[in-house]
C-alpha positions as a LaTeX table, in Angstrom:
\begin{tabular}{lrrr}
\hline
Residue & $x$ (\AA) & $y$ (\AA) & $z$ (\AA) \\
\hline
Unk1 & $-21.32$ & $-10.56$ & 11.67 \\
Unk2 & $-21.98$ & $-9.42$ & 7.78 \\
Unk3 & $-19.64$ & $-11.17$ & 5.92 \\
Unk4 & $-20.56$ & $-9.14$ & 2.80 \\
Unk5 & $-20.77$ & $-5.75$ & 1.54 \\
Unk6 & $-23.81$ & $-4.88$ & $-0.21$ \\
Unk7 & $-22.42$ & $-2.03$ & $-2.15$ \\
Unk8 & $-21.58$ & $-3.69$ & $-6.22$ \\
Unk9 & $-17.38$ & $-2.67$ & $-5.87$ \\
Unk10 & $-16.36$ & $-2.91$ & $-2.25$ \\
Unk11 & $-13.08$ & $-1.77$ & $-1.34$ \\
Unk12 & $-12.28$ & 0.32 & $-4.50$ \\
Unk13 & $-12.95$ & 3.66 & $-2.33$ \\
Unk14 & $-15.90$ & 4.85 & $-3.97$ \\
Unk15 & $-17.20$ & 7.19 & $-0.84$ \\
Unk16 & $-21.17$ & 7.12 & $-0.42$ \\
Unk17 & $-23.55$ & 9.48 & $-2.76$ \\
Unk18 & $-23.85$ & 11.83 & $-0.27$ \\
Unk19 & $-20.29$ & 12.28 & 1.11 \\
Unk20 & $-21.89$ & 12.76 & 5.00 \\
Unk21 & $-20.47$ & 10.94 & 6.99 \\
Unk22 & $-22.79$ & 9.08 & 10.45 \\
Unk23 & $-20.28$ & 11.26 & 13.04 \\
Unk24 & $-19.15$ & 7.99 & 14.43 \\
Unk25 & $-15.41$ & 8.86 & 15.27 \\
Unk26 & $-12.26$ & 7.60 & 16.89 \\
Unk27 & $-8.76$ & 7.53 & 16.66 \\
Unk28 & $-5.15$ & 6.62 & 17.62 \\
Unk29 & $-2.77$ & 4.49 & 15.74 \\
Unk30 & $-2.83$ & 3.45 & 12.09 \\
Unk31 & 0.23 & 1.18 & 10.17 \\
Unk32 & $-0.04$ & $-0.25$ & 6.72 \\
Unk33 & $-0.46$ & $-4.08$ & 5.89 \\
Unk34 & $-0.86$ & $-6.87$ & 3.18 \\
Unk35 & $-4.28$ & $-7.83$ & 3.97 \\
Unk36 & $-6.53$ & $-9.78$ & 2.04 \\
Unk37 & $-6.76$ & $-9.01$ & $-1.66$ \\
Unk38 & $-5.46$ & $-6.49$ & $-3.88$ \\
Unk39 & $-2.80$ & $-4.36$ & $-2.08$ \\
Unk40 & $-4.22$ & $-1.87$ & $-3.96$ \\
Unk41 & $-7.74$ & $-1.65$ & $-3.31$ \\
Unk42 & $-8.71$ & 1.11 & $-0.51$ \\
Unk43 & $-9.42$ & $-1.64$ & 2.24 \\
Unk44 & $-8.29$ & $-1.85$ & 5.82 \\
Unk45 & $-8.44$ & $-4.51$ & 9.10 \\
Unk46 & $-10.82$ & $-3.05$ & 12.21 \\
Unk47 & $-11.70$ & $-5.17$ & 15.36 \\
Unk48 & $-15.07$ & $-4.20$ & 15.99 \\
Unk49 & $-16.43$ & $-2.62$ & 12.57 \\
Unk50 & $-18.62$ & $-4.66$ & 10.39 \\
Unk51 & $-16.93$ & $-5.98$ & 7.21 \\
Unk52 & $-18.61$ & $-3.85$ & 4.70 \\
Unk53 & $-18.22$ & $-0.58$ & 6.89 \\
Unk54 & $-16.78$ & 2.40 & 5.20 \\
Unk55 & $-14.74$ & 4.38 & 6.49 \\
Unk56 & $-12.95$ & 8.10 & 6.42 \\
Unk57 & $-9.14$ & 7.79 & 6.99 \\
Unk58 & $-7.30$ & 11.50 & 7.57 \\
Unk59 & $-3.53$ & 11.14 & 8.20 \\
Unk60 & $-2.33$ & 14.88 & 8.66 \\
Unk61 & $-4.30$ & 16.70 & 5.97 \\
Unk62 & $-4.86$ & 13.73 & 3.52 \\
Unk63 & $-8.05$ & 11.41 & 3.45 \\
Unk64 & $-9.33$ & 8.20 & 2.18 \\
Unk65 & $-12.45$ & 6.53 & 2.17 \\
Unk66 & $-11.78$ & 2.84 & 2.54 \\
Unk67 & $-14.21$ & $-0.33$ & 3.38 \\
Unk68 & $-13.65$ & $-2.50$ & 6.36 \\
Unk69 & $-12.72$ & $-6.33$ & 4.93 \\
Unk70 & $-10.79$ & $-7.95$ & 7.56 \\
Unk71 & $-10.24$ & $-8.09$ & 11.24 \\
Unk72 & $-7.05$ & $-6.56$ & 13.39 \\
Unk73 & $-5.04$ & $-5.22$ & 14.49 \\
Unk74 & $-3.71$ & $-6.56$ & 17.01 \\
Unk75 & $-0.16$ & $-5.22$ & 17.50 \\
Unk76 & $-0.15$ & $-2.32$ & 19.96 \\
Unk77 & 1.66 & 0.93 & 19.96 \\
Unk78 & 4.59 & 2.33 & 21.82 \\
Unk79 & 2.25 & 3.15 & 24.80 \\
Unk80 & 0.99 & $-0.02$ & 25.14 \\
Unk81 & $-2.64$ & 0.33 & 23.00 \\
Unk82 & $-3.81$ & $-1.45$ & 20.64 \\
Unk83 & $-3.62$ & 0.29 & 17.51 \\
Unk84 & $-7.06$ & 1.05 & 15.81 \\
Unk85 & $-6.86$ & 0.43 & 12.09 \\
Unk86 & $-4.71$ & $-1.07$ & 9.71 \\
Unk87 & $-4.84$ & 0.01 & 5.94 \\
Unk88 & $-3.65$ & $-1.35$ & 2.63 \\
Unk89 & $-0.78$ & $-0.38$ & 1.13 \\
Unk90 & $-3.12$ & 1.24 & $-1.65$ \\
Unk91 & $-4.80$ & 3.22 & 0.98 \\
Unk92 & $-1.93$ & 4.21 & 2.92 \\
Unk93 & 0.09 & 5.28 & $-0.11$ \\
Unk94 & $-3.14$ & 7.91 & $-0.67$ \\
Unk95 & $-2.26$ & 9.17 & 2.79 \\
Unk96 & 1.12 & 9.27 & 2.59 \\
Unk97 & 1.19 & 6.48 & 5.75 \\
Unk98 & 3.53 & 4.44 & 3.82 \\
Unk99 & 7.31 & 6.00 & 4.59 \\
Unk100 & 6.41 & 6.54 & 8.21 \\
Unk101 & 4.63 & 3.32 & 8.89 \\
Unk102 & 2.50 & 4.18 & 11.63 \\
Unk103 & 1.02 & 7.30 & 12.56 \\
Unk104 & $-1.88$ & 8.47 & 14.45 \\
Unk105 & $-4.99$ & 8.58 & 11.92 \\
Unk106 & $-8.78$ & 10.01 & 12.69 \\
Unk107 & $-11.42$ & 7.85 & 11.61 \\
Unk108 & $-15.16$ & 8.56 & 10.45 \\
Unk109 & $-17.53$ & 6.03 & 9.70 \\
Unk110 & $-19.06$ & 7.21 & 6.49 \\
Unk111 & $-22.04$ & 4.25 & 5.96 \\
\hline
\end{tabular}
């Protein structure tokens, strides 16, 4: 497991140079959390993606890029799944995720 990013400012949403993303996708359901850090910084909790990972949130027609710094989640929907990503409040704010709470999210890896 990489335990470090090797970009110089992880988490503060700069997306890559390029902007393309790898066309790794999945999706389902996304809440807000207080992870670890700055609420504000564009971070979010993934099971399997390496910390480090970046990653292309769209909630409806609103996106951020945010980097993968913790692990979860592990609360499941109202169908029974586990939901997919969790964001910080700073990214879910950018998404508009925050007065709904959960909602079902796309994801891209973008790095």
């Amino acid at each position: 497991m990489q335990a470090e990013s090797n970009r110089s400012n992880p988490g503060k949403g700069d997306p890559p140079q390029n902007g393309i993303g790898t066309g790794q996708t999945f999706s389902g359901e996304a809440s807000w959390y207080k992870g670890r850090g700055d609420p504000n910084d564009l971070t979010a909790a993934n099971r399997w993606l390496k910390f480090g990972t970046l990653v292309r949130v769209t909630y409806g027609n609103k996106s951020v890029v945010v980097c993968i710094n913790d692990r979860g989640p592990y609360a499941r929907d109202r169908h029974g799944n586990l939901r997919v990503i969790d964001l910080s409040r700073g990214a879910a704010s950018k998404i508009g995720l925050i007065s709904a709470g959960i909602g079902h999210v796309t994801c891209e890896v973008v790095n």
